[in-house]
Structure formats: C-alpha cells, structure tokens
N, C-alpha and C positions, 0 to 999 in steps of 0.2 A: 394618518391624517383623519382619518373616519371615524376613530376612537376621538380625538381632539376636538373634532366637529362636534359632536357628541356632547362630548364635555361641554363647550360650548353654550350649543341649546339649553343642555339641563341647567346651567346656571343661569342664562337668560329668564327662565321660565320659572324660577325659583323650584325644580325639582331638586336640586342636588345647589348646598352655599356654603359656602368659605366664612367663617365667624372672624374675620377682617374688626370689625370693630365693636366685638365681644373678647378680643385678644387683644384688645391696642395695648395696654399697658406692657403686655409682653412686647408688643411694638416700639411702643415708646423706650423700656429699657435697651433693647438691641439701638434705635439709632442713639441714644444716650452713650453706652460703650462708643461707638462708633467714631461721635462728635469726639470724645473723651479722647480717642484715641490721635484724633486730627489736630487737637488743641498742645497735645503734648509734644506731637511729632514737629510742631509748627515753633512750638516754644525750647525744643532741646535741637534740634537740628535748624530748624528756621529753613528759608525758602533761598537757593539757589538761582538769586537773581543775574538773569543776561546782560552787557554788559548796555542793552540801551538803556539799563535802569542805575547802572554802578560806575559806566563808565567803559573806556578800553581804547585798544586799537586793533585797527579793522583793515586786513591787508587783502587786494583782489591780484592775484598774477592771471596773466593770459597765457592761453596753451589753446593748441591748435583745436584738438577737438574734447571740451571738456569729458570726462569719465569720472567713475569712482575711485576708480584705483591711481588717476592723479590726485583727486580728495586723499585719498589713506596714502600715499607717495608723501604729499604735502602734509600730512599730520604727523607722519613717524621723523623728519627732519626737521619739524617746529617744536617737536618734544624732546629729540637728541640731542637739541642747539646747547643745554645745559641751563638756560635761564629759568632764575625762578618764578614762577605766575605763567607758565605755558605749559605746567603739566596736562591739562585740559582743554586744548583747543577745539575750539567749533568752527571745524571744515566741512563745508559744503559747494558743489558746483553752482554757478549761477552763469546760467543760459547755457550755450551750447562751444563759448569760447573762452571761459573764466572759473576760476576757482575760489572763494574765498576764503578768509582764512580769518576767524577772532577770537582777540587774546585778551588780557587784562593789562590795563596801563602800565606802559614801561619808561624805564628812565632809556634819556637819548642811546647811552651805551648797550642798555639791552636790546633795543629796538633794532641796533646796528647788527648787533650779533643775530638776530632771529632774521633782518631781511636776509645777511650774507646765506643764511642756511636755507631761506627759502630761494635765494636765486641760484644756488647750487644745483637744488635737487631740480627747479625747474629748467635749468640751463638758459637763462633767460637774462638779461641786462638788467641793472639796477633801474637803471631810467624807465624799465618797460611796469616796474613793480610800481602800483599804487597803493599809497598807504594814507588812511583819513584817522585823526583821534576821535572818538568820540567822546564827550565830555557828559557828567552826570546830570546836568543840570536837563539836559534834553531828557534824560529821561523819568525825570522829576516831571518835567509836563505832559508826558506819557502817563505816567499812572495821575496826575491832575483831571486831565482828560478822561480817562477810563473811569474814574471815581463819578464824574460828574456823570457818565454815561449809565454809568449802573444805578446812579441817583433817580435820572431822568426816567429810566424804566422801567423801576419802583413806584415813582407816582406814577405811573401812567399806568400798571398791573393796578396800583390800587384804584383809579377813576375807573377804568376798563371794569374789573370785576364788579363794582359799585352799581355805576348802569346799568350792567347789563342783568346783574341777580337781584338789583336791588338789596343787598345784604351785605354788610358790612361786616359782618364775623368771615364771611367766606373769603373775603379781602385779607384778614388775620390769617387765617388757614391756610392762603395760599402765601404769603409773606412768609410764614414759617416755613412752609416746604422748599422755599426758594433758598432760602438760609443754611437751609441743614443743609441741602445741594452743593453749595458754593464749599462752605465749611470744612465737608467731609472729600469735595475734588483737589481744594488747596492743602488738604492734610494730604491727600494723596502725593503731590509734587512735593512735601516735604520731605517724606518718607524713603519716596525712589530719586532724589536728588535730581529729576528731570530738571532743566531749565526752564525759569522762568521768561519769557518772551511776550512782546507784543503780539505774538502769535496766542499767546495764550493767552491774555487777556479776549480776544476775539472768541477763541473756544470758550470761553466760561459766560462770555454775552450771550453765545448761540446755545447755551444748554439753560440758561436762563429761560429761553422762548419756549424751547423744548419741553422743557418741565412745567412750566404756566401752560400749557397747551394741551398737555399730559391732564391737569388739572383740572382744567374748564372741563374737558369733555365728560369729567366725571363727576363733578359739580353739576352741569349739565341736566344728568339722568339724577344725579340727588333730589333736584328742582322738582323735574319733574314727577318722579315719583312720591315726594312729600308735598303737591301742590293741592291733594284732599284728605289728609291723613283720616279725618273720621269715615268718609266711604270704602280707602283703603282696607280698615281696619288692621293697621300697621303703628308700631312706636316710629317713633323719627327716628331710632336708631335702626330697625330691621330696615324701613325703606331706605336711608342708607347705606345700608350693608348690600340690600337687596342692587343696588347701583354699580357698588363698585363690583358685585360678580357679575354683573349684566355689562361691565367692559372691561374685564380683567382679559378676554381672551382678545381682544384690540388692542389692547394697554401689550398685551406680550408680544402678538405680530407686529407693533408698529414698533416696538421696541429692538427687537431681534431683525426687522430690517434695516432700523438704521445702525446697529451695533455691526452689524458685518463687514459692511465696504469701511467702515470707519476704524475697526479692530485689522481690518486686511493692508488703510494707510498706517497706523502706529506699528505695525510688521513691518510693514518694508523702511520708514521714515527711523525704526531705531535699532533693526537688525541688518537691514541692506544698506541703510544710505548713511548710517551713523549721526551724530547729531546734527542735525537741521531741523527748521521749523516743519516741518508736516508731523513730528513727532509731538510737537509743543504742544500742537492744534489739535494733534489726533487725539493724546491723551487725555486733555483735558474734556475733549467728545463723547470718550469711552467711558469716563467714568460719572460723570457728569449724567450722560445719559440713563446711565444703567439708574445710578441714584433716583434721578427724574423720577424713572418707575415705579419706585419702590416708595417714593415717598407721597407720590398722586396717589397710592392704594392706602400703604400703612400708617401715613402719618397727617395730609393734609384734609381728608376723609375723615378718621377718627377726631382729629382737634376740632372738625364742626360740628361734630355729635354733642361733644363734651360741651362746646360754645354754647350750643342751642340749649342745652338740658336747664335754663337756666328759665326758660320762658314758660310761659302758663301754660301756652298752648301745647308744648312741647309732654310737659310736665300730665296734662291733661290724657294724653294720647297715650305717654306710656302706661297710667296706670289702667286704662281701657285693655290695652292689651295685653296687661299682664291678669287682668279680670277675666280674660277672655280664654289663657294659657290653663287657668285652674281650672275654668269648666269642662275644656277638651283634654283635661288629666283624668277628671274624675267627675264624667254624665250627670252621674247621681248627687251631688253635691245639692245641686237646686231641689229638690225632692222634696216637698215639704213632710213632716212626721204626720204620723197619721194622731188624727183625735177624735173623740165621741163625737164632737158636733162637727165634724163635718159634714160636707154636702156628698151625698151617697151619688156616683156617677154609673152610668152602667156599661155594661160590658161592650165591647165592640161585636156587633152584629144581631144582639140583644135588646127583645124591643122592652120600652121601661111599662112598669106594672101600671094596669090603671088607676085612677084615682077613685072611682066608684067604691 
C-alpha cells in the first residue's frame, strides 16, 4: 500500500504521468474493437429476453421451509417433464415459504403435464399450486417505461453537466462515455446468454449514475486545472491529462470497492443460487461498472481534448507550449549569433574600461 500511495502522490504532483490522452487513439481503437464486438454478439445471438418482456407462465408452489435444494428439486422435474420450452427454467425461492418456478408459454396440455410434475416432486395438491400467465404486452410497457427512463436521464446529464461546467462539449463527452457503457454491458448479456430482466434494466440505470459520477469528478479537476492555462503554462491537453492522473488513483479505489461486494453478489446469484435476479442485477453492475472506469479515463477525457482543440484559445495555448518544449530541449537555441556590431557586454565580476 506504501508503494501505491506513492504512486499516487507522484501523479498527483505531476512527478510521474500516464500519457492517457497522448494515447487515446490507441484508446479509442481498443473501445472501437470492443463496441465491434458487442454489436455483433447482439446481432448474431441477440439478447435472451425474460419472460416479463416475451411472455410465459409463472408457477409459485409452497413448501414448508423454502431452500435451494427445493429450487434444484423443482428444476430437474420441470426439465424431466419432457415438454418442449422448459429446457431452461428459472427457479428461484421467494421468501422463506415458496418457490417459484418460470417457463415460457405453454399450450393447456403442456402446462398440465409440467403442473402434474411439479406437484409430484413437491408432494403437494394441485389446488395448493399457483399458476399466473404472463402476457407480453406487460412487458412491452416494461421496456416503454425504462426507454422513457433512460430518455429522461440523458436530458437531465445533459442540463446537469451544462450548468454546472458551463460547457456543452463536456455534455458530448460524457454522452459518449455513457453509450459506450450501455453498448459494451448489453453486448455482454448477449454473449453469456444471462437473462434479460427487469432487474436488469435497474442495473444498467444504476451504472448509468455510476459512470456520469466517475465523469464529473474528473471533468471536475479538468476545469479546474484549465481555468488559467496561460499562467499554467500548460496545453489543454497536458492539463487534462495532468487531471485524469491526479484521480486515476480514486477512479481505481472507488472502483475496486464497488466491484467487490457486487462480483461477490454475481457469485453467489449465478453459482449458488442459479438463476434468479440478483445475477441479472449483479452482472449488469460488474461490468457496467468496470466499463464506467475505463471510460471516465480513456475515452470521455480524451473526446474533450479533441472537442476543444477546435477553439483559439485552445489552439493558442498549445502552440505556447510546444514553443516552450523546444527551448527546454535545447537552452541554446535562443542564443543570438555573434556579429561585428554588436554591443560588447562585460564579463561577470569585471569592472568595464573607462571611457577616458
């Protein structure tokens, strides 16, 4: 940790910096692959929609003291039953006296044969099974709702950033890092066939805030470190850069504390307790989050560099400091040549001849 801390300081203090946005293009081509990779996975497998969004039915049996091992009891006899559309049941306990159990819509005759197999295994009366259809239309207003949600919290990042930076490129910047976020978490649940859920909708809003949060703060110290760039004597791009290493080592512990407890729920939500929503939620947090990070440094950061390079003032400041780079290359540059008429100066310590 002493080493870390270390580290820390020296990049606060500009001893020791991460060329973060003298490498963005390298940046940019990694999350380019990335997106690339989300887009396809989204368009050759597509998204494993839950059945609040496609439809289904949805069986709760009661048991005395719900457990897991009634959950997996209850799964290996809704997959035995032989119907087709229940290879894949999502069994989960609910509360401490039920189990539930959802499948994908079945015709009367199937439904018959999957209750018999679930009142079997639970030794339980048919009367005691409840069983509700759900229908897709509700889950049409589900994702209605959540579109309007994530609408509503796009203009609201963009008034928020607006006011408070006064800057409407930084508003852009951070629009795109929310993007790539979303993009590269959804290609993610394409990829490992997790289910999509209402639950997940929830985690992709809360990583939303996470990553605009991630953002500001480094937006933040951009402000302020580019709020005198000619006293500075810095380009907008180094005080930038000079920003995001002066909270990269924040940017990693606030990260690394919420990826823990949140990688410790997607453990137990999709190795312990098999599918159910704390996996939905979890995943979508884990990666969501990680991404946050990565894109408050490499990508929302560098796209305001490039936004701003467009401005005089911008424009003014770096060639100062690149005026400023040639001279601490080489001392002697300024040097004027020597010529006959120049003005004869005298030595240091040397008093000059008199004029007599």
């Amino acid at each position: 940790m002493g080493r870390f801390s270390q580290l820390g300081n020296d990049l606060h203090s500009g001893r020791r910096s991460i060329d973060f946005v003298g490498r963005r293009w390298y940046l940019y081509a990694v999350s380019a692959v990335l997106i690339a990779i989300a887009v396809f996975g989204l368009s050759y497998k597509g998204l494993n929609l839950g059945i609040e969004f496609t439809g289904g039915t949805q069986y709760r049996v009661p048991v005395a003291s719900a457990t897991q091992d009634d959950a997996d009891a209850l799964r290996t006899a809704v997959v035995d039953s032989g119907v087709e559309g229940v290879g894949n049941p999502i069994v989960s306990t609910a509360g401490d006296d039920a189990v539930q159990i959802q499948v994908e819509a079945l015709s009367l005759e199937d439904s018959a044969t999957v209750t018999e197999a679930i009142v079997a295994a639970a030794g339980i009366s048919a009367d005691d099974l409840s069983q509700e259809d759900i229908g897709a239309s509700w889950g049409r207003q589900i994702a209605e709702r959540a579109l309007i949600g994530l609408v509503v919290f796009v203009v609201l990042v963009v008034l928020f950033i607006w006011a408070y930076f006064r800057e409407w490129k930084m508003s852009v910047a951070a629009l795109v890092a929310l993007a790539h976020d979303v993009i590269i978490t959804v290609g993610v649940y394409a990829f490992t066939g997790f289910e999509v859920t209402p639950a997940t909708v929830t985690g992709i809003l809360t990583i939303l805030a996470f990553s605009l949060y991630d953002t500001v703060v480094v937006f933040d110290k951009v402000r302020e470190n580019t709020a005198a760039m000619r006293e500075s004597r810095k380009s907008y791009a180094q005080a930038a850069n000079l920003a995001v290493n002066q909270t990269l080592v924040r940017s990693i512990n606030t990260s690394l504390v919420a990826l823990l407890p949140v990688g410790s729920i997607l453990y137990v939500g999709a190795v312990q307790l098999g599918a159910s929503s704390l996996q939905d939620l979890a995943l979508a947090l884990f990666v969501g989050m990680a991404a946050g990070t990565y894109s408050s440094v490499c990508i929302a950061t560098p796209l305001l560099v490039d936004l701003k390079n467009t401005e005089d003032e911008v424009k003014l400041a770096e060639k100062r400091a690149k005026a400023r780079q040639r001279a601490a290359a080489d001392p002697y540059a300024s040097v004027p040549n020597f010529a006959d008429d120049m003005p004869i100066h005298n030595d240091p310590g040397v008093e000059p001849p008199s004029s007599r």
